[in-house]
C-alpha positions as CSV (number, residue, x, y, z in Angstrom):
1,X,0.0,0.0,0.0
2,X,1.2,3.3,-1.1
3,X,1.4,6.4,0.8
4,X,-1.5,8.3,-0.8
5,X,-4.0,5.1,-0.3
6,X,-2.8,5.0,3.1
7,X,-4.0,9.0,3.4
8,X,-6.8,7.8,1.7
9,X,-8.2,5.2,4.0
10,X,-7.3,7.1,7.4
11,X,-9.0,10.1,5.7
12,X,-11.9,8.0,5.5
13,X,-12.0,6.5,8.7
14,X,-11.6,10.0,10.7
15,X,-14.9,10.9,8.3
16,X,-16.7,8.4,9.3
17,X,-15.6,8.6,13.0
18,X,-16.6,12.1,13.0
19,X,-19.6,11.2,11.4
20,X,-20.9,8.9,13.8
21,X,-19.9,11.1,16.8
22,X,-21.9,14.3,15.5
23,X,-24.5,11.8,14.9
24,X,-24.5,10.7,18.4
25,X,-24.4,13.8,19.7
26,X,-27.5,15.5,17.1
27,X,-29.6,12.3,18.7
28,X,-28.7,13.2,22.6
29,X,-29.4,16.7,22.0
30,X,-32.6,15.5,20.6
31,X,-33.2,13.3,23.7
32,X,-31.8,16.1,25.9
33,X,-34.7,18.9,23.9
34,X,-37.9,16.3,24.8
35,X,-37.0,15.7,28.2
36,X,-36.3,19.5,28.7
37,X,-39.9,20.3,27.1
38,X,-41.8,17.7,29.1
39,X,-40.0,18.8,32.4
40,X,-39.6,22.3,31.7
41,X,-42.0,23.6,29.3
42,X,-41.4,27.4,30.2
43,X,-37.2,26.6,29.5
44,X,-37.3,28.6,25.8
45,X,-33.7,29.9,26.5
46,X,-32.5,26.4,27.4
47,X,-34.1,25.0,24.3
48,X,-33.2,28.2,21.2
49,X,-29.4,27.1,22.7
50,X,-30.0,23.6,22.0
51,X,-31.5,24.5,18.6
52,X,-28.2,26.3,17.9
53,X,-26.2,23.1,19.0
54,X,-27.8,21.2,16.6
55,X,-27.4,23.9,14.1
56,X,-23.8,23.6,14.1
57,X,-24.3,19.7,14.7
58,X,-26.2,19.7,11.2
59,X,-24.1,22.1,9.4
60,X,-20.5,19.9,10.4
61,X,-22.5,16.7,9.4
62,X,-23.6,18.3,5.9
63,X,-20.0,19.8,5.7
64,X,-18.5,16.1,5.9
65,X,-20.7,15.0,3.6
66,X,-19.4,17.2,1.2
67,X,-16.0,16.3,1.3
């Protein structure tokens, strides 16, 4: 195996890595928002900052995509 398929492959494995971790953490912050909003219905600040985290969660996932 060659240097460049060897960039190659680890290239693809931190992707997917990353992939799976923003993942994971988009579906916590999901499971973090219901909880909040059946606890805490009148938490609106708690819940636009957990809309932004998932923002940026989104947009990293859609930027990996793309590469």
């Amino acid at each position: 195996m060659n240097q460049t398929e060897t960039i190659k492959i680890r290239s693809e494995f931190v992707n997917v890595v990353l992939t799976e971790a923003l993942v994971e953490a988009a579906e916590s912050m999901q499971r973090r928002k219901e909880t909040l909003r059946q606890a805490h219905p009148e938490a609106k600040a708690l819940l636009r900052e957990y809309d932004q985290r998932e923002a940026v969660i989104t947009d990293l996932l859609k930027q990996l995509a793309a590469l």
